[in-house]
KEPAMAR-435738 format. One record per residue: residue in one letter; residue number from 1; x, y, z of N, C-alpha, C in turn. Coordinates in Angstrom, 1 decimal, padded with zeros to 4 digits. Atoms other than C-alpha are relative to their C-alpha. Layout:
<atoms>
{'A',NUM,{X,Y,Z},{X,Y,Z},{X,Y,Z}};
...
</atoms>
This chain:
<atoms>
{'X',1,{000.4,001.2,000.6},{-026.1,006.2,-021.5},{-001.3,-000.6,000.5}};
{'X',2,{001.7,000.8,-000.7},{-029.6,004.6,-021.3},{-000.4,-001.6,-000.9}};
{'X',3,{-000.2,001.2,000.6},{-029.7,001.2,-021.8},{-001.7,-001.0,000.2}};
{'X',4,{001.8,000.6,-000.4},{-033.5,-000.8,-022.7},{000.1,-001.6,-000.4}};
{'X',5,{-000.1,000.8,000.0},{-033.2,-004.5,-022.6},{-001.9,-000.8,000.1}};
{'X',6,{002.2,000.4,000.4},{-037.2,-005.7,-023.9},{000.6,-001.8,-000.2}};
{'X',7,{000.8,001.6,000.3},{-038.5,-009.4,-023.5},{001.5,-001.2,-000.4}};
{'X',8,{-001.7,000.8,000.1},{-034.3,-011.2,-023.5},{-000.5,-001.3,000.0}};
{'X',9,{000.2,001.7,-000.5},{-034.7,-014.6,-024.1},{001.1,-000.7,-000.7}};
{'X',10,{-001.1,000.9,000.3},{-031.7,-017.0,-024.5},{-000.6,-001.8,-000.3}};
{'X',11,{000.2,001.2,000.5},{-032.2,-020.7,-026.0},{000.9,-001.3,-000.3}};
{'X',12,{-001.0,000.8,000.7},{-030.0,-023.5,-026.5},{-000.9,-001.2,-000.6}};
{'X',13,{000.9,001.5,000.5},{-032.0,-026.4,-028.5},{-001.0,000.6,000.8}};
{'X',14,{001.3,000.0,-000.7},{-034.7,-027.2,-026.2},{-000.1,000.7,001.6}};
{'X',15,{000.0,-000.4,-001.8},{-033.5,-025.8,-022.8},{000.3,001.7,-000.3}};
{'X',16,{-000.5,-001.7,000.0},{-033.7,-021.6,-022.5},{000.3,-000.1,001.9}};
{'X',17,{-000.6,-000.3,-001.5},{-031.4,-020.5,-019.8},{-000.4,001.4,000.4}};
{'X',18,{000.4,-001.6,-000.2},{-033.1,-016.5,-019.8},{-001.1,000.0,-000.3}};
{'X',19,{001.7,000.0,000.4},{-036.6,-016.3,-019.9},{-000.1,001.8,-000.5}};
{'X',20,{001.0,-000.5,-000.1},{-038.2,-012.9,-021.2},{000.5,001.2,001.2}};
{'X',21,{-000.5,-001.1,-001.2},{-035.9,-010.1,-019.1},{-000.1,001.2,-001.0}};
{'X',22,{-000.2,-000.7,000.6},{-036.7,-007.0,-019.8},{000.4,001.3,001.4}};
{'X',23,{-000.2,-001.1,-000.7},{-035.3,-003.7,-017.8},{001.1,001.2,-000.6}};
{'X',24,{-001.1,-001.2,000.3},{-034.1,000.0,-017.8},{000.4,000.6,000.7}};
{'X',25,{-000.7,-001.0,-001.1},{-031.5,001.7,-016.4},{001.4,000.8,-001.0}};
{'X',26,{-000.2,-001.1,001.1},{-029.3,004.4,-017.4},{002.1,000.6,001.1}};
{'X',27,{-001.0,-000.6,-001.1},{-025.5,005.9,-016.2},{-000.1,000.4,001.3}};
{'X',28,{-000.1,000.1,-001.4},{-025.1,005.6,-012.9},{-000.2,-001.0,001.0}};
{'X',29,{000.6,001.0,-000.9},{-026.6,002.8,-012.0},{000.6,-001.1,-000.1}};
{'X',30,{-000.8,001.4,000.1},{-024.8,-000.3,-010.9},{-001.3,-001.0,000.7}};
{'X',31,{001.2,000.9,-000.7},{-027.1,-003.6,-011.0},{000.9,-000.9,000.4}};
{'X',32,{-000.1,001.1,-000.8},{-026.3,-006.4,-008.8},{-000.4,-001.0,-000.6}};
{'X',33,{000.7,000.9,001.0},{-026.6,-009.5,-010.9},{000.3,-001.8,000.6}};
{'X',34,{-000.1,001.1,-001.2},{-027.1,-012.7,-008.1},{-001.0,-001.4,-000.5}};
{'X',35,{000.5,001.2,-000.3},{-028.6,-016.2,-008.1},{001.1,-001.3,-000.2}};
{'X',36,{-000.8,000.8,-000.3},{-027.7,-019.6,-007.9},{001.1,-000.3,-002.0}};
{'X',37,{-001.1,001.0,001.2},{-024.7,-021.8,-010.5},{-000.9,-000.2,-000.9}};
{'X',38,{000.4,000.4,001.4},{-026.2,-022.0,-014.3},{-001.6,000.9,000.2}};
{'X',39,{001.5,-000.9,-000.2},{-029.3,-019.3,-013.2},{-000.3,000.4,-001.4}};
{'X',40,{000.4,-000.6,001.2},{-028.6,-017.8,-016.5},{000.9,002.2,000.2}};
{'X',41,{-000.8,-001.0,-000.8},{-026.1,-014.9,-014.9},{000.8,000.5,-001.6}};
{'X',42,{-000.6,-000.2,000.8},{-023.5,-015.1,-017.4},{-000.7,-000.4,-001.7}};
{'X',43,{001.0,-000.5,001.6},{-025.7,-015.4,-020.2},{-000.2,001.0,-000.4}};
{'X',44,{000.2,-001.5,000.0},{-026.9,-012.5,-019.5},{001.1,001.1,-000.5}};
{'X',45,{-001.3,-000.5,000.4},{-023.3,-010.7,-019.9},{000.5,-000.6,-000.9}};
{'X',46,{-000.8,000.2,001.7},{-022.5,-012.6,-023.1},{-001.0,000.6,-000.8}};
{'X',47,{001.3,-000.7,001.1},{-026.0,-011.2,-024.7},{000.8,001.8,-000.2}};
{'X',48,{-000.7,-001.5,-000.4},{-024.7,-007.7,-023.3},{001.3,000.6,-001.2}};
{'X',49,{-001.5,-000.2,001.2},{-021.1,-007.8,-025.2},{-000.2,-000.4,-001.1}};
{'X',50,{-000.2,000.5,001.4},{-022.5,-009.5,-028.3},{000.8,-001.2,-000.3}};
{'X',51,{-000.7,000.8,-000.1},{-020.8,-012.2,-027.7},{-001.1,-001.5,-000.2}};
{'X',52,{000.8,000.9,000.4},{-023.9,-014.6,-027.8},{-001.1,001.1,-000.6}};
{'X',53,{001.1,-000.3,000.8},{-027.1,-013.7,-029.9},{-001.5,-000.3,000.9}};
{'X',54,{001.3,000.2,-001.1},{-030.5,-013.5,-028.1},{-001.3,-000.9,-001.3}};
{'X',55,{001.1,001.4,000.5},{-033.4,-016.6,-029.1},{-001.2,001.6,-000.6}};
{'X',56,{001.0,-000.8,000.7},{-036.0,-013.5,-029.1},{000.5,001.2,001.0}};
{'X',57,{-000.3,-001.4,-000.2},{-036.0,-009.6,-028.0},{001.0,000.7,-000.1}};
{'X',58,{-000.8,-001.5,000.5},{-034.0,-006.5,-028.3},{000.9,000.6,001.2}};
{'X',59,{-001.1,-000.7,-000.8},{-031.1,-004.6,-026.9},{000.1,001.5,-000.7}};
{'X',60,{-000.1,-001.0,000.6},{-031.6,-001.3,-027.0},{000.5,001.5,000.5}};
{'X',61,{-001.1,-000.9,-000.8},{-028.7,001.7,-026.4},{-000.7,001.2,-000.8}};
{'X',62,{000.1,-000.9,000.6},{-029.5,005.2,-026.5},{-001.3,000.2,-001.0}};
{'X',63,{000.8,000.0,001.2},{-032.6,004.9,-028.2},{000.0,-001.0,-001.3}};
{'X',64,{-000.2,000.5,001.4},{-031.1,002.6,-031.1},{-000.2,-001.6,000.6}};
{'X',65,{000.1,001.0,-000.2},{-031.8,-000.9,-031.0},{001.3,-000.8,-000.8}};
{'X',66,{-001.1,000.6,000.4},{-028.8,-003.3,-031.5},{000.0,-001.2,-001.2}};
{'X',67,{000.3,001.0,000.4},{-028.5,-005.5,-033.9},{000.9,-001.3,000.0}};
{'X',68,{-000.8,000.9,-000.5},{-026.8,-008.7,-034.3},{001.1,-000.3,000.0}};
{'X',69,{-001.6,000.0,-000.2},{-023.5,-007.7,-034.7},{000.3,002.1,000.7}};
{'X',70,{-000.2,-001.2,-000.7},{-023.1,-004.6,-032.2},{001.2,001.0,-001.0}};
{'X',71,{-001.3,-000.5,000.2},{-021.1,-001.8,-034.1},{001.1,000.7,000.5}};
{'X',72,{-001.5,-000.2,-000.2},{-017.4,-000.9,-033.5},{000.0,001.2,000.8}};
{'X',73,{000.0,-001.1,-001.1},{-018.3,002.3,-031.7},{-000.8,-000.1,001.1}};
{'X',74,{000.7,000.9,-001.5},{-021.0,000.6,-029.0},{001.1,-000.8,000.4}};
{'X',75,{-001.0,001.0,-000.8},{-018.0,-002.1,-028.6},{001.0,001.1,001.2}};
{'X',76,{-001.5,-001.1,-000.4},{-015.4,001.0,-027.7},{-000.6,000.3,001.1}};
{'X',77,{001.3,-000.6,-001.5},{-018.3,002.0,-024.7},{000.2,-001.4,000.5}};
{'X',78,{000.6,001.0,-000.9},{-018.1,-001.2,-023.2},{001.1,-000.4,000.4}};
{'X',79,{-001.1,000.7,-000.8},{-015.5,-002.7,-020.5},{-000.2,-001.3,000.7}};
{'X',80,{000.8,001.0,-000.4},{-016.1,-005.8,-019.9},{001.2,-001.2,000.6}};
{'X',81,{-000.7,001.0,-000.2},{-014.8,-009.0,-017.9},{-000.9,-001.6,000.5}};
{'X',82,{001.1,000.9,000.0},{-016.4,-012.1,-018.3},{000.3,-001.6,-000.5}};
{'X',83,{-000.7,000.9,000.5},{-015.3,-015.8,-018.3},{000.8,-000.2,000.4}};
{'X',84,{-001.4,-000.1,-000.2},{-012.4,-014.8,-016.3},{001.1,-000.1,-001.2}};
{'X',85,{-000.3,-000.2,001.6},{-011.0,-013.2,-019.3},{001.6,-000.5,000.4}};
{'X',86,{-001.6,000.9,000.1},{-007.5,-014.6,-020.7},{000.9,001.3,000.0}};
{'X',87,{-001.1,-000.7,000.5},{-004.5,-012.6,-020.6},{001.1,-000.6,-000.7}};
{'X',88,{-001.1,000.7,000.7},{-001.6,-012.7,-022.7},{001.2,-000.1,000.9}};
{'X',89,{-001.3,000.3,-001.3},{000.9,-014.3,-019.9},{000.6,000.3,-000.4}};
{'X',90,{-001.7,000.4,000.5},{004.3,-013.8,-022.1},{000.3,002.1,-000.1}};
{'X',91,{-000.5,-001.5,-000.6},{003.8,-010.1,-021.2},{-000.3,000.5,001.3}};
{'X',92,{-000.1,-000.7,-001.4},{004.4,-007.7,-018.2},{-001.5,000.9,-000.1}};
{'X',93,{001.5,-000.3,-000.2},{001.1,-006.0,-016.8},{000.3,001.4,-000.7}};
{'X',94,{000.1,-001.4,000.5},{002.3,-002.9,-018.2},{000.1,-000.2,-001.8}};
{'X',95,{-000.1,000.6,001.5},{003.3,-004.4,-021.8},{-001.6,-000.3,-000.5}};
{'X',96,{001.3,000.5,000.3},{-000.8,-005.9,-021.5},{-000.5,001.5,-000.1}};
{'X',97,{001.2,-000.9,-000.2},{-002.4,-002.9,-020.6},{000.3,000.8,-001.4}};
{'X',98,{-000.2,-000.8,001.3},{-000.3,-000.7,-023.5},{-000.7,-000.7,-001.2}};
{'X',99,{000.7,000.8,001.5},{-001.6,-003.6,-026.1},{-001.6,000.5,000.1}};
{'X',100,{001.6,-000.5,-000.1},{-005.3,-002.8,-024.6},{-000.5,001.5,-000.4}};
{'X',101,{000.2,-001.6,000.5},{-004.6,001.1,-025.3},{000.4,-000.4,-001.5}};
{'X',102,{-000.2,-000.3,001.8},{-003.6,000.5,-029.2},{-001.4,-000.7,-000.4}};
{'X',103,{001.4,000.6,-000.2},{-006.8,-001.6,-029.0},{-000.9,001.0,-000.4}};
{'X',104,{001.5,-000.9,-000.3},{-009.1,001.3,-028.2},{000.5,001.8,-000.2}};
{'X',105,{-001.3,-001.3,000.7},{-006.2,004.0,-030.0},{-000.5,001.3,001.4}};
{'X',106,{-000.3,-001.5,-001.2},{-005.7,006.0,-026.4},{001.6,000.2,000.1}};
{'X',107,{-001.3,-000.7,000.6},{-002.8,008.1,-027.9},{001.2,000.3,001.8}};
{'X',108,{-000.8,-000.6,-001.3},{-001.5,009.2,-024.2},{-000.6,-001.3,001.3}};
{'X',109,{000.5,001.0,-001.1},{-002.3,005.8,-022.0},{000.9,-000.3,001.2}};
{'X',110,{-001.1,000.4,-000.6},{000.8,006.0,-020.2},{-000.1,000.4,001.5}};
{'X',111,{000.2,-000.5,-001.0},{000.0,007.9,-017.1},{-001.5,-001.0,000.7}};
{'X',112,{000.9,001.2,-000.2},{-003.4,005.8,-016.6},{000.2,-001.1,000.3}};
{'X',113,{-000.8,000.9,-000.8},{-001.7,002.7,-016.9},{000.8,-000.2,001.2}};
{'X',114,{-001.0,-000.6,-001.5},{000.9,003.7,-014.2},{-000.6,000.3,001.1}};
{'X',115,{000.6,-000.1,-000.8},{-001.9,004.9,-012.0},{-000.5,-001.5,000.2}};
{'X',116,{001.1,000.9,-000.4},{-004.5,001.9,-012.4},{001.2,-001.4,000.9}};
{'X',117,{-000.9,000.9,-000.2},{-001.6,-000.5,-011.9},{000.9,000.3,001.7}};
{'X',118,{-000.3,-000.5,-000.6},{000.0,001.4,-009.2},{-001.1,000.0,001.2}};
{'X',119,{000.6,-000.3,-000.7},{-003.1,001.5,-007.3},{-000.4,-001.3,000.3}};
{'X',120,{000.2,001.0,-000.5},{-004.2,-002.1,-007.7},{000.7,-001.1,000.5}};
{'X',121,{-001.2,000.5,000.0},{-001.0,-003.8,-007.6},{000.9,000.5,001.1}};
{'X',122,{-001.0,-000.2,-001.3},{000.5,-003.2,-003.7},{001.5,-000.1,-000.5}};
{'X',123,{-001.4,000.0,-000.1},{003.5,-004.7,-005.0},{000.1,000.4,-001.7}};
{'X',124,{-000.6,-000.5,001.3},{003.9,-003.3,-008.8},{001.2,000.3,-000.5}};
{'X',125,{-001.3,-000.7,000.1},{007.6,-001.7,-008.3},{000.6,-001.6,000.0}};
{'X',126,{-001.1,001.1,-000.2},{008.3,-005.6,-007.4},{000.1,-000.5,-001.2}};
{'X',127,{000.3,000.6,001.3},{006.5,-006.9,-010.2},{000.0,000.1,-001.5}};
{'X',128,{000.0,-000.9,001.4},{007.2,-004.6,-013.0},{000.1,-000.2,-001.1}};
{'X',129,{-000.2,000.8,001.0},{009.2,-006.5,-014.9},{000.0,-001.5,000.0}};
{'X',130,{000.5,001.3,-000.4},{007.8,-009.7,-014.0},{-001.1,-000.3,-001.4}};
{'X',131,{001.2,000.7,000.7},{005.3,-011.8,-016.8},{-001.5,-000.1,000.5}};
{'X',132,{001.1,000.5,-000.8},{001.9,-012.5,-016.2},{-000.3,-001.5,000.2}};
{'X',133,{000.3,001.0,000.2},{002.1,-015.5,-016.6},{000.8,-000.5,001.4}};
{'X',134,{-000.1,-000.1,-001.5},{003.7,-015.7,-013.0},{-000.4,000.8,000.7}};
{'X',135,{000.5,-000.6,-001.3},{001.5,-013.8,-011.2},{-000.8,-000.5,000.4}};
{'X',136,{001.1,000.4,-000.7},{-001.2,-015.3,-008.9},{-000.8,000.2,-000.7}};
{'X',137,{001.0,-000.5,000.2},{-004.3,-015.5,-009.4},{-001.1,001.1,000.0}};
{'X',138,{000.4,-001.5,-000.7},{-005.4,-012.3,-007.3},{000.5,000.7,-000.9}};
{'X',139,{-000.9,-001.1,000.8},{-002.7,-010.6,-009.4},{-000.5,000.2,-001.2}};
{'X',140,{000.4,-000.2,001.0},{-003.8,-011.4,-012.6},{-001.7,000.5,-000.1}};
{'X',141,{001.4,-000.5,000.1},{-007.8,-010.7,-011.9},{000.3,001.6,000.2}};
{'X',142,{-000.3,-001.0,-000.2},{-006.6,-007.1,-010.9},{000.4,000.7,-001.3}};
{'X',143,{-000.3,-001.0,001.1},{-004.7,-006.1,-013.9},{-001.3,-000.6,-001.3}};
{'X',144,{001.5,000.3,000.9},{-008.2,-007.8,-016.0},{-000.6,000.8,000.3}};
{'X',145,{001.2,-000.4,-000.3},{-010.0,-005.6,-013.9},{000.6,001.6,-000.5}};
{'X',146,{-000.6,-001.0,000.9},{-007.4,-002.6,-015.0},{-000.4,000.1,-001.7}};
{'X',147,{000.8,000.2,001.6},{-008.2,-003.7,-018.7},{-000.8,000.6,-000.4}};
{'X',148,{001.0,-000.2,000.3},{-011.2,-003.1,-018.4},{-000.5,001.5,000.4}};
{'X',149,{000.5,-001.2,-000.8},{-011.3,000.4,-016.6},{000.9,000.7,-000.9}};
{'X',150,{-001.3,-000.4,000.6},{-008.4,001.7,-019.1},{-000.4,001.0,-000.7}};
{'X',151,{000.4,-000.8,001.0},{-010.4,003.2,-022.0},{-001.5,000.9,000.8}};
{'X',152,{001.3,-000.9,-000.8},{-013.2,004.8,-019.0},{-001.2,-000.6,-001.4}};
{'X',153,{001.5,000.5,000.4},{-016.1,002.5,-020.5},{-001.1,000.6,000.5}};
{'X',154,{001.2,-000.2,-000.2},{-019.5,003.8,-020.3},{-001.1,-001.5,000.4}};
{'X',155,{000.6,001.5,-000.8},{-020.9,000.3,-019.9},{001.0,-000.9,000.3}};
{'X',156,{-001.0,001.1,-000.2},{-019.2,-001.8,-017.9},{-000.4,-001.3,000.6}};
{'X',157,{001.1,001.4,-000.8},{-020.0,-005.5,-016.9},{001.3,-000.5,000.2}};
{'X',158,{-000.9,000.8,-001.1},{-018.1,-007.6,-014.4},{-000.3,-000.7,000.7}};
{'X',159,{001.0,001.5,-000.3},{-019.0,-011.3,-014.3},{001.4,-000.3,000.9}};
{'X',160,{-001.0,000.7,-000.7},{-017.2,-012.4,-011.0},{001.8,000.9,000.2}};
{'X',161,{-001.0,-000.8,000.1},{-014.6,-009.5,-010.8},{001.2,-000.4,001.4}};
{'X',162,{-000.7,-000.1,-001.5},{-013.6,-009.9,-007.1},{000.9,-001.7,000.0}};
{'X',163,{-000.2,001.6,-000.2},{-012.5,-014.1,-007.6},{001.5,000.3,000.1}};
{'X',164,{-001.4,-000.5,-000.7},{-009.4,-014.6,-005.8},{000.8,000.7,000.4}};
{'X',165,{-000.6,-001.4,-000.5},{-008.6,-011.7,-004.2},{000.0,-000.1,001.1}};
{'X',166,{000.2,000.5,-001.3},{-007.8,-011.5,-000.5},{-001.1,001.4,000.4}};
{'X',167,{000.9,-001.1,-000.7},{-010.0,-008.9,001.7},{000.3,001.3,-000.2}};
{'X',168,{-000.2,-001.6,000.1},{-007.7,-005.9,001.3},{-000.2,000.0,-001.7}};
{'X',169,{000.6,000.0,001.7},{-008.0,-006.9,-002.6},{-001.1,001.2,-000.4}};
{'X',170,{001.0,000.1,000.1},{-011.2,-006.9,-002.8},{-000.5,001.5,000.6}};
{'X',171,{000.5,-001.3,-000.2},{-011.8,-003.5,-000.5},{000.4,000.9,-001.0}};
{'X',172,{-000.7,-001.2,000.6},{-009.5,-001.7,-002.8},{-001.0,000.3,-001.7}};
{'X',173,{001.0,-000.1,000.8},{-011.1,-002.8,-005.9},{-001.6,000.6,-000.1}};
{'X',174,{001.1,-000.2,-000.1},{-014.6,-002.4,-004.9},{-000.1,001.8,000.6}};
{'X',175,{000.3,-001.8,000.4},{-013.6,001.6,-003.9},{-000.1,000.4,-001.3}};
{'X',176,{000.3,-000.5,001.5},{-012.6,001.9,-007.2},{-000.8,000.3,-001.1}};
{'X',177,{001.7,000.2,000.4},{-015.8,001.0,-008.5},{-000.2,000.7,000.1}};
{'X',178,{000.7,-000.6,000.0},{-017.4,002.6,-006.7},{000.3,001.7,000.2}};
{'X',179,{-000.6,-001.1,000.9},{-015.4,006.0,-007.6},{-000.7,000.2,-001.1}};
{'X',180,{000.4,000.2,001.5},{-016.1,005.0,-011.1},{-001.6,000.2,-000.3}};
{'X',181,{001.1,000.4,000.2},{-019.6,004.3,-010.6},{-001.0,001.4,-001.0}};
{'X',182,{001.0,-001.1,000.7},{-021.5,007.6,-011.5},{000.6,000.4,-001.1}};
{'X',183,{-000.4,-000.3,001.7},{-019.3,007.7,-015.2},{-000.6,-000.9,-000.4}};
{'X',184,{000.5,000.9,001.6},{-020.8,004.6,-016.4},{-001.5,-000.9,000.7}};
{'X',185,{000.5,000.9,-000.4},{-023.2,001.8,-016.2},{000.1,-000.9,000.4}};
{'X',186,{-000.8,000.4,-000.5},{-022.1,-000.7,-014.2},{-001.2,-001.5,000.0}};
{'X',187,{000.7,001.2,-001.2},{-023.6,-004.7,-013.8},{001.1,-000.8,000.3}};
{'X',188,{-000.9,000.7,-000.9},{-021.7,-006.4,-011.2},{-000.7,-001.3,000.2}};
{'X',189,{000.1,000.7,-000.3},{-021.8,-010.2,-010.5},{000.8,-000.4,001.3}};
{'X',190,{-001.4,000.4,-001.5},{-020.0,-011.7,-007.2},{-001.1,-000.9,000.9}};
{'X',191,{001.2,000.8,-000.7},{-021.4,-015.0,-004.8},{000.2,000.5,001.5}};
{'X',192,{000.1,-000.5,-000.7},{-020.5,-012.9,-002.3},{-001.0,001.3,000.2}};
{'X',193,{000.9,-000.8,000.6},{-023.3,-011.0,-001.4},{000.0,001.2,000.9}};
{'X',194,{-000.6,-000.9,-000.5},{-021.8,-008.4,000.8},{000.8,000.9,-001.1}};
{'X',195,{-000.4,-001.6,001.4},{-019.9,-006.7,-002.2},{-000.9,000.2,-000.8}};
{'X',196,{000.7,-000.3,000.7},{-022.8,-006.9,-004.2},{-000.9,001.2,000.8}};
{'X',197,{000.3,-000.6,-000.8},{-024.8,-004.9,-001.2},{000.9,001.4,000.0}};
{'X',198,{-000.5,-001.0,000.3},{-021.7,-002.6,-001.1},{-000.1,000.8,-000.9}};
{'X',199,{-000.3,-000.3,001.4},{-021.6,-001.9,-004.6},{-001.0,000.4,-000.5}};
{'X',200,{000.7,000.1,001.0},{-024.7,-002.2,-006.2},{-001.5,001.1,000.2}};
{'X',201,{000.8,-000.9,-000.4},{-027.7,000.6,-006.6},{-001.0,-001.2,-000.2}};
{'X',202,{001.2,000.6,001.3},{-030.4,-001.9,-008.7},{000.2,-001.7,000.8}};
{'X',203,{-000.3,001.0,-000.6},{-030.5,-005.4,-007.5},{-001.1,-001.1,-001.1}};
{'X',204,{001.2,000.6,001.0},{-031.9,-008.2,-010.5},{000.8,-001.2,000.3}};
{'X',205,{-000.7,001.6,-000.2},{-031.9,-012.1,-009.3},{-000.9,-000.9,-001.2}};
{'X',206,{000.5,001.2,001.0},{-032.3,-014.8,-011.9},{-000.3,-001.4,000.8}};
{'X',207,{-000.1,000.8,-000.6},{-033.1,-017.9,-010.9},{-001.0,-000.9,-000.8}};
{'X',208,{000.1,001.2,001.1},{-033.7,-021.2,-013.1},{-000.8,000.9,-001.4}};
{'X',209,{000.5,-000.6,001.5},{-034.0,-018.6,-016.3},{-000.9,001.5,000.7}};
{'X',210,{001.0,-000.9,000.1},{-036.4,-016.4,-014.9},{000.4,000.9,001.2}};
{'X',211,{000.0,-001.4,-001.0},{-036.4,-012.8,-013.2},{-000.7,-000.4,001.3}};
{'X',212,{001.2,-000.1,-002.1},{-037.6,-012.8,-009.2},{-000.1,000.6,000.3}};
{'X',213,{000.0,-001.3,-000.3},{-036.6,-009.6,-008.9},{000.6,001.0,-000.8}};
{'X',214,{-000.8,-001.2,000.5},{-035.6,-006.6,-010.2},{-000.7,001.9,000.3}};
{'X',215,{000.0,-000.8,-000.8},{-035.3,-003.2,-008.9},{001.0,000.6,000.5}};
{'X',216,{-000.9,-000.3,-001.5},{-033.6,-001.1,-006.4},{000.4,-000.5,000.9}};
{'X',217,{-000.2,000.9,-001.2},{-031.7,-002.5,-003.7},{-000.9,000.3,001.0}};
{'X',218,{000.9,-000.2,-001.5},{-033.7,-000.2,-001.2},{-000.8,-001.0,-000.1}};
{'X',219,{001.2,000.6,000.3},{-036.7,-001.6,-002.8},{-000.2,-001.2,000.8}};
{'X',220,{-000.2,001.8,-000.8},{-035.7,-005.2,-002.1},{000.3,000.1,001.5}};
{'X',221,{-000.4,-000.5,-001.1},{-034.7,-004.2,001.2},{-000.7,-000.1,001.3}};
{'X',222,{001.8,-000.9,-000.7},{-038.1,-002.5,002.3},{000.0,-000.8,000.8}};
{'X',223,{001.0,001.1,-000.8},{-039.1,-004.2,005.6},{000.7,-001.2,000.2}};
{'X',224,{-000.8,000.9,-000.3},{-036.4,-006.8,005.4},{001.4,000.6,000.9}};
{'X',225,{-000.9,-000.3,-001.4},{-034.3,-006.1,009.0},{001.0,-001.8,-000.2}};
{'X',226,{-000.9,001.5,-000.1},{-031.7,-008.9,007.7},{001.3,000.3,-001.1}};
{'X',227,{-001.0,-000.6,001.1},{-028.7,-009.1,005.0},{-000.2,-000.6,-001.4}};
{'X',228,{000.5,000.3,001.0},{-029.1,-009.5,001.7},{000.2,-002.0,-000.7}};
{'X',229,{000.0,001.5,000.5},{-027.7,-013.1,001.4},{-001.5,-000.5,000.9}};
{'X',230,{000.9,000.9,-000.9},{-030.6,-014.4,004.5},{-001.8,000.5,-000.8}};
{'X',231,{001.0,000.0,001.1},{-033.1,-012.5,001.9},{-000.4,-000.3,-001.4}};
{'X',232,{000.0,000.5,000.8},{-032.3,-014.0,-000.9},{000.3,-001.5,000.4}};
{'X',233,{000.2,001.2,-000.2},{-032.4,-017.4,000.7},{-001.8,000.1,000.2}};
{'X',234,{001.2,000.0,-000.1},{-036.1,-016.7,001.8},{-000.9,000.6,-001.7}};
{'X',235,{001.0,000.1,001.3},{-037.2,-015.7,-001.5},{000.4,-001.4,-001.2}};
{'X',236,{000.4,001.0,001.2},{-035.9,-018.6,-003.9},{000.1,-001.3,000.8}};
{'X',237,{000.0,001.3,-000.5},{-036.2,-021.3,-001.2},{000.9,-001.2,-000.6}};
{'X',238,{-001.1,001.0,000.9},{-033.2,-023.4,-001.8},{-000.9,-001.5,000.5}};
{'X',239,{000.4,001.4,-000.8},{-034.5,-027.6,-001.4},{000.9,-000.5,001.2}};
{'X',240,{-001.0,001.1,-001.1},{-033.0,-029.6,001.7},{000.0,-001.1,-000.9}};
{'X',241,{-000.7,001.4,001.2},{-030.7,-032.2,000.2},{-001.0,-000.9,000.5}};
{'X',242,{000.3,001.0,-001.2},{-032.3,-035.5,001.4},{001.1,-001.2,-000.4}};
{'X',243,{-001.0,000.6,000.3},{-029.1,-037.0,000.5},{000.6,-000.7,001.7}};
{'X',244,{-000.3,000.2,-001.1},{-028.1,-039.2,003.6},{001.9,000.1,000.3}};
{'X',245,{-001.6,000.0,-000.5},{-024.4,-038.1,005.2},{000.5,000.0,001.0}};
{'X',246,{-000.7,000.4,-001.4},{-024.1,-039.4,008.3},{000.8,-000.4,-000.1}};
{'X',247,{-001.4,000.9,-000.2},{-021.2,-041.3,007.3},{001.0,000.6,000.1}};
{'X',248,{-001.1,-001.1,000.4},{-019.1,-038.2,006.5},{000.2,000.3,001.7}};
{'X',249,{-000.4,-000.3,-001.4},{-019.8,-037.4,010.2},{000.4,-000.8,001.6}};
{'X',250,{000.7,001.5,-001.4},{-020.0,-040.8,012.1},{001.6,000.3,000.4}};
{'X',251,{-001.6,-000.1,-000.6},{-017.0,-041.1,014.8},{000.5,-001.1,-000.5}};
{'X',252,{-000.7,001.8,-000.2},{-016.3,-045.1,014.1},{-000.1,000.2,-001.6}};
{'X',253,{-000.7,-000.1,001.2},{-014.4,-045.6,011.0},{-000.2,-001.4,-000.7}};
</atoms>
């Protein structure tokens, strides 16, 4: 898959939240998609799924450029989670995932489910016949993140995958990934910037609309003896509040 994203610009009325992004990358490559709250992040991943419409430029797969309603066999290539997608609580994680296979008609999904579930779900044998709509929050981002790996997408995007998950969570998923990684295309979101470092080949930061970087992680890297969160504070210079809060700290009450 080779994916060409020319001159992206998003708009609402008068305020654009995506300036003018354009980049290419192609199976294998997982981008890293960072900056601060309302950058224009998940914008980005609704233009991607078709789920919002772009102000001006082109999305273009494989050579073909997309138009404004993506068709039904680019949707079937794509795995996506975004929004912290909804599940249907009044079923069991294995009841959800079968509804996701008649979805995307995978005739034999039964062994897949049983793995993906089995693998991210420690306790699965407990939970089996349990609802979703009682499971944690950890629990349910897990079998979202199964959803999405079910039909082996070629593009896959995952706005915020890792959110509430504890540490061993979060390692287990993030192997998986990166297992997965060299089948598809991969852009990852996360404000942790340690799994994005693990994870990510490509590294593209937004920040108030507009690109600051984009590239390779080495790239970004180059010459920077530090971690990727203490270099991405020195490139978009966050302001000091000058909000006064001594009071929050004062001893006398």
């Amino acid at each position: 898959m080779l994916l060409e994203v020319e001159n992206l610009t998003k708009s609402f009325g008068p305020k654009t939240v995506l300036r003018d992004l354009s980049l290419r990358v192609e199976t294998g490559c997982c981008v890293g998609v960072v900056g601060r709250n309302g950058a224009g992040k998940s914008t980005l991943f609704n233009l991607l799924v078709n789920v919002l419409l772009p102000t001006s430029g082109r999305i273009v797969l494989d050579g073909q450029p997309l138009g404004e309603t993506f068709p039904v066999a680019v949707k079937r290539r794509i795995g996506a989670l975004i929004n912290q997608g909804h599940l249907v609580e009044q079923l069991t994680a294995e009841e959800y995932l079968q509804f996701v296979a008649r979805v995307y008609e995978l005739p034999d999904a039964a062994p897949r489910i049983e793995s993906l579930l089995g693998y991210l779900l420690e306790e699965f044998e407990q939970v089996r016949t349990k609802r979703l709509g009682a499971f944690s929050t950890g629990m349910k981002q897990k079998v979202a993140v199964a959803a999405c790996l079910l039909h082996r997408p070629e593009l896959l995007i995952l706005d915020e995958p890792l959110n509430g998950l504890d540490v061993f969570s979060a390692e287990r998923v993030l192997a998986l990934l990166g297992s997965y990684r060299p089948q598809a295309l991969t852009f990852i979101s996360s404000h942790n910037l340690a799994h994005i470092e693990q994870i990510a080949t490509h590294l593209l930061i937004i920040d108030e609309a507009e690109v600051k970087f984009w590239g390779p992680m080495a790239e970004f890297m180059a010459g920077r003896k530090t971690f990727l969160s203490d270099a991405l504070l020195q490139l978009l210079h966050p302001t000091a509040s000058t909000h006064d809060l001594t009071w929050l700290t004062a001893t006398e009450r």
